[in-house]
C-alpha positions in Angstrom: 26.1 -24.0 28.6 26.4 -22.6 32.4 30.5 -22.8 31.9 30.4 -20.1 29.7 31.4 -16.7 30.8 29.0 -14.1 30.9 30.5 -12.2 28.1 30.3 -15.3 25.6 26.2 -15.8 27.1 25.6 -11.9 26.2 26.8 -12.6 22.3 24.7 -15.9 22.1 21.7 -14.2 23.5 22.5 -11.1 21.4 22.5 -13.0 18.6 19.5 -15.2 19.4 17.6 -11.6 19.4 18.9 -10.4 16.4 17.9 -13.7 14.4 14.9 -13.1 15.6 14.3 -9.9 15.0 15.8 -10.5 11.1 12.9 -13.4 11.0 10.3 -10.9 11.8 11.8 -8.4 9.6 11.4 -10.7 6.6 8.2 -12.9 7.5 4.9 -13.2 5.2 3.0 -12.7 8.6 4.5 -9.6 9.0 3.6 -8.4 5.7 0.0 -9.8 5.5 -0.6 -8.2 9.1 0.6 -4.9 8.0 -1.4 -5.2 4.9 -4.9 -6.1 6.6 -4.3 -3.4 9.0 -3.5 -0.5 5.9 -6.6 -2.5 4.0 -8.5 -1.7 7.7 -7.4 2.0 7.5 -8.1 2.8 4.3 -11.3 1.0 4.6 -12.2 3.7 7.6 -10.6 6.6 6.1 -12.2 6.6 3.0 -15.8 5.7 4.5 -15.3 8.6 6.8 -14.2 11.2 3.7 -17.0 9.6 1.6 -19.5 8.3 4.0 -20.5 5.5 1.2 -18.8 2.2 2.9 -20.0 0.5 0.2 -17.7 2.4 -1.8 -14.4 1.8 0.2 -13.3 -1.7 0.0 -12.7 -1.9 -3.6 -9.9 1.5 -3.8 -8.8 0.2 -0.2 -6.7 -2.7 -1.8 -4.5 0.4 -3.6 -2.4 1.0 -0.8 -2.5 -2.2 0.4 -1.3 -3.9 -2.5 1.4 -1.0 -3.1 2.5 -2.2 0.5 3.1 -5.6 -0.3 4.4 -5.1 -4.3 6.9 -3.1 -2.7 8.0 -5.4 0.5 8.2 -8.4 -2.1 10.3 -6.4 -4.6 12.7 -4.6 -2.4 14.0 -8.1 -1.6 15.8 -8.5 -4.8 16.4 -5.3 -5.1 18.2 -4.8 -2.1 20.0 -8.4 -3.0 20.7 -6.4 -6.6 22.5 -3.3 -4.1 24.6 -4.9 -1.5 25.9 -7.2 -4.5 26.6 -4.2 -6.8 27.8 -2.0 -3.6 30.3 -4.7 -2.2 31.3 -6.9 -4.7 33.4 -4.3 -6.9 
């Protein structure tokens, strides 16, 4: 691959990043790490607006589960759009 000119190296390596970046976009560890850390939040948010901890874990998993409903369901629906958008 050193034969190739640098213009033809940027796209690969543009592309490489993209991929990846698409791959992170759309990854279960993405979405379970952005869940534990709004479970995390909420966990602190409401023990500091209520000062019972004991009380927080349980209405914690609200926005945390609304998070990740939503990321699995905008999949299709996005799927649903672009097909309905650009398949006329």
């Amino acid at each position: 691959m050193n034969n190739q000119t640098p213009e033809i190296q940027a796209l690969i390596d543009r592309n490489t990043r993209v991929e990846g970046d698409k791959a992170w976009e759309t990854s279960w560890f993405r979405r379970l790490l952005i869940s534990v850390i709004t479970y995390i939040s909420a966990c602190a948010f409401l023990t500091i607006t209520d000062g019972d901890h004991t009380r927080a874990y349980l209405p914690a998993f609200v926005p945390t589960m609304g998070y990740l409903l939503s990321s699995i369901s905008l999949g299709p629906i996005k799927q649903w759009w672009i097909h309905n958008r650009y398949n006329h």
